[in-house]
C-alpha positions as CSV (number, residue, x, y, z in Angstrom):
1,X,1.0,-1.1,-19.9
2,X,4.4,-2.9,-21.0
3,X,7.3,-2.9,-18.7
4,X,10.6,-1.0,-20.0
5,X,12.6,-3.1,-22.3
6,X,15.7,-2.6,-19.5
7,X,13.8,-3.9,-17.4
8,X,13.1,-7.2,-19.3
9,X,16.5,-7.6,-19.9
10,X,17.1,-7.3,-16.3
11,X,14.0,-9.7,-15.8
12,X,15.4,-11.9,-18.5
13,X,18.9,-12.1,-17.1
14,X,17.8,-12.4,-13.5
15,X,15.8,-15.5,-14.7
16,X,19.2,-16.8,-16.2
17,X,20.8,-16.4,-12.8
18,X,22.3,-13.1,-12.7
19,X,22.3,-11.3,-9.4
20,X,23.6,-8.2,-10.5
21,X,20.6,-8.1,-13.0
22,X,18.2,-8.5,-9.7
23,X,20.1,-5.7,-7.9
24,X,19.2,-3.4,-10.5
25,X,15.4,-4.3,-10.6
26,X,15.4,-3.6,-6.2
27,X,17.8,-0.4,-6.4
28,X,15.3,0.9,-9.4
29,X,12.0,0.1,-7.9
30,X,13.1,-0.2,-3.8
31,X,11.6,3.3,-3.1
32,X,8.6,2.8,-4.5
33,X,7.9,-0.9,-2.9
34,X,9.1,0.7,0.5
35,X,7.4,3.8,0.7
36,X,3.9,1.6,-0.2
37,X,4.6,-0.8,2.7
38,X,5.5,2.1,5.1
39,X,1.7,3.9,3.8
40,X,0.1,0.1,4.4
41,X,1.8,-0.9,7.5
42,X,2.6,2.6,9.7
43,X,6.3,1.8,11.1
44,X,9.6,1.5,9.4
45,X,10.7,-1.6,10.4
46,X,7.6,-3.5,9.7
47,X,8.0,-1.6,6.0
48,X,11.4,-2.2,5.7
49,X,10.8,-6.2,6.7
50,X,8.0,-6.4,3.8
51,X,9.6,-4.4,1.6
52,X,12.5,-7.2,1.4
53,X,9.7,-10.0,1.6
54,X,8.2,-8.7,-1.9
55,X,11.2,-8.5,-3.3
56,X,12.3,-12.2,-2.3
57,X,8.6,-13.5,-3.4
58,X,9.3,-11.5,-6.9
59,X,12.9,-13.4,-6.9
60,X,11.1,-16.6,-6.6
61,X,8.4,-16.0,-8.7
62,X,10.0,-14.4,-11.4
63,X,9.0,-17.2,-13.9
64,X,5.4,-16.3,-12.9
65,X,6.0,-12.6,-14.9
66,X,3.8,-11.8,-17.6
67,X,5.9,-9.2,-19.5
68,X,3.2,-8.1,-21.0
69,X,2.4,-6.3,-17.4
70,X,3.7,-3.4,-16.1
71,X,6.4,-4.7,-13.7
72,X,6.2,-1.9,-11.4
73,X,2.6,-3.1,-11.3
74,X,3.3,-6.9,-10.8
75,X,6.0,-5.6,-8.2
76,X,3.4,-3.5,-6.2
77,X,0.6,-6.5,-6.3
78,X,3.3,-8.6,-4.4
79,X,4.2,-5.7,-2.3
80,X,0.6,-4.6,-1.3
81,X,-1.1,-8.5,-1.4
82,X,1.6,-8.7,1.6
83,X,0.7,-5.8,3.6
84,X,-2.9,-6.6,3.6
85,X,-1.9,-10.4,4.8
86,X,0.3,-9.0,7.4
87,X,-2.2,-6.6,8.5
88,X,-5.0,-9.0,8.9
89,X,-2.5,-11.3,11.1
90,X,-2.3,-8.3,13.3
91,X,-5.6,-7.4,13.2
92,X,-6.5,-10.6,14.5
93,X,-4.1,-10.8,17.4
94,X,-5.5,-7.7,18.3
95,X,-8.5,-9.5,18.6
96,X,-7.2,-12.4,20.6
97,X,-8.7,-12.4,24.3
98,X,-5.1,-12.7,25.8
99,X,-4.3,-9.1,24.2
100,X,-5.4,-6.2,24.6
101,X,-4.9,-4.1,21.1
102,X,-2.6,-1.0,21.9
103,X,-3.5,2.5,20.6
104,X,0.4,3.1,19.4
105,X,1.5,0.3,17.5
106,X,0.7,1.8,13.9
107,X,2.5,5.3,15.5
108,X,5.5,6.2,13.8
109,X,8.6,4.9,15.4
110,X,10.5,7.7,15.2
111,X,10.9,11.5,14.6
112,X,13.3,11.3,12.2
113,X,12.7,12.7,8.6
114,X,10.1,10.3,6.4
115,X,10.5,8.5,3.5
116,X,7.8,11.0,1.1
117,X,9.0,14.1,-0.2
118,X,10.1,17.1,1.9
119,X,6.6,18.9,1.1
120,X,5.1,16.7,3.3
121,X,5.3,18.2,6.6
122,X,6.3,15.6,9.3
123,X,3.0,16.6,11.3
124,X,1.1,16.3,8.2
125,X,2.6,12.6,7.6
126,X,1.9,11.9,11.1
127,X,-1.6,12.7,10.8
128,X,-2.1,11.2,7.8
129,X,-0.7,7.8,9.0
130,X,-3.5,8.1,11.8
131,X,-6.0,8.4,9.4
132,X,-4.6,5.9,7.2
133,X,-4.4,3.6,10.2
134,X,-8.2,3.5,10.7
135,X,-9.2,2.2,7.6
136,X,-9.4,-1.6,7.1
137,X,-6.6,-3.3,5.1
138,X,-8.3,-3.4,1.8
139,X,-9.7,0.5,2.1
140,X,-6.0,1.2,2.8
141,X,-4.6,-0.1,0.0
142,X,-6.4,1.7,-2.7
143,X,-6.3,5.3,-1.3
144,X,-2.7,4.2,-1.1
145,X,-2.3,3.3,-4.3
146,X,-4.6,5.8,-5.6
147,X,-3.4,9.3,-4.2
148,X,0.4,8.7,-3.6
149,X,1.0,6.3,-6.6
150,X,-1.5,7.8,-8.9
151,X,-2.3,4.4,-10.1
152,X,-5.8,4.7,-12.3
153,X,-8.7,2.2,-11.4
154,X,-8.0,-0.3,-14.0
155,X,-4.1,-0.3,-12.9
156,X,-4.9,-0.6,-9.1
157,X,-7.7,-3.3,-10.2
158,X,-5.2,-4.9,-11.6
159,X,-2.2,-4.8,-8.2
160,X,-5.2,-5.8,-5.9
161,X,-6.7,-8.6,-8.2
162,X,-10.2,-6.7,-8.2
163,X,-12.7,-5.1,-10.3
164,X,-12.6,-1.6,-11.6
165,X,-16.1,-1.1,-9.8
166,X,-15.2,-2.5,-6.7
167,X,-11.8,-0.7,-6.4
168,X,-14.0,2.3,-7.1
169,X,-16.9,0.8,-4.4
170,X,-13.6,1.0,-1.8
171,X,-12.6,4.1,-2.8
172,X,-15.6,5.8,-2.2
173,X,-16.4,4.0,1.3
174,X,-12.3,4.7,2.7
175,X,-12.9,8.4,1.7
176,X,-16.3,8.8,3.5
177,X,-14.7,6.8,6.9
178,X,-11.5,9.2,6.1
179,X,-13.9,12.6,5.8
180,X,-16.4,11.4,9.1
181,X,-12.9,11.0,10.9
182,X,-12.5,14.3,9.9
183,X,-15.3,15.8,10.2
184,X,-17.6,14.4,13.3
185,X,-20.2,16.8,12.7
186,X,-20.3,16.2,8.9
187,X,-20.4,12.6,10.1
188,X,-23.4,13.2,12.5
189,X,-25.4,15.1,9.6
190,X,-24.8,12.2,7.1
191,X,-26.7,9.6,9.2
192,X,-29.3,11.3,9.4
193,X,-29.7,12.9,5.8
194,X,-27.8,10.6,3.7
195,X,-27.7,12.5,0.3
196,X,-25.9,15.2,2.1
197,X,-22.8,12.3,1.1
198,X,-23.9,12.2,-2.2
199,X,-20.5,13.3,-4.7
């Protein structure tokens, strides 16, 4: 999928040294890089901080863009390769014998409105966040990309740098761990009969 010829003129001019030309490429695409790092990462402040790391990386790797690439697509890779680093850091300082790993630091920081649509109810979102929470960074990152991007396999193959097959292979795993979470008696039933997970 080609980019929008505005926005490789944008690209183009950005690359020349116009700032104004950059601005336009984080006002057009800021929602969408923040609302993924707030889905990957659970707090605002941790999505607002990566949100403005991707964009610098894309600043300084603008050269690297392949225009014949989706730059929303490039944009997200950048976006979601830095989530998962991040959340692997924390993951193992969680682990670290000196720590103890707290129960509320992927909580939402706040009650204030989120940043999804209005449909979503802010109980719903909460919950969802929970859920999302539990899954390991990978797993995260493709029902992310997957339900509230509506990115196809061979598109979020592409962000994560994959194969079609295993971004499919995740896909399926994060939605049994999502539906056991769910569902403990579902989950009880499936270890012992296994084809009753069989979709």
């Amino acid at each position: 999928m080609m980019s929008d010829p505005t926005v490789l003129e944008w690209v183009q001019a950005a690359l020349k040294g116009d700032q104004d030309a950059f601005a336009e490429i984080v006002y057009a695409y800021q929602d969408a890089v923040y609302n993924l790092c707030y889905r990957m990462l659970g707090e605002r402040g941790d999505a607002e901080d990566a949100a403005q790391e991707a964009f610098l990386r894309a600043y300084l790797n603008l050269n690297r863009y392949d225009t014949a690439r989706s730059f929303k697509t490039w944009l997200l890779s950048i976006a979601s390769n830095y989530c998962i680093d991040r959340l692997r850091r924390r993951r193992l300082s969680w682990l670290s014998l000196d720590d103890e790993p707290t129960e509320t630091s992927l909580s939402l920081a706040s009650d204030d409105p989120e940043p999804e649509p209005l449909t979503l109810r802010r109980e719903q979102s909460v919950a969802i966040q929970a859920l999302l929470s539990t899954l390991s960074p990978d797993y995260r990152a493709v029902v992310v990309l997957r339900y509230w991007y509506d990115y196809s396999y061979a598109e979020i193959a592409d962000i994560m740098d994959t194969t079609e097959s295993a971004v499919k292979s995740r896909l399926f795993r994060a939605r049994q761990a999502l539906a056991d979470r769910l569902d403990p008696q579902r989950a009880a039933a499936s270890s012992i009969n296994p084809l009753l997970e069989s979709t």
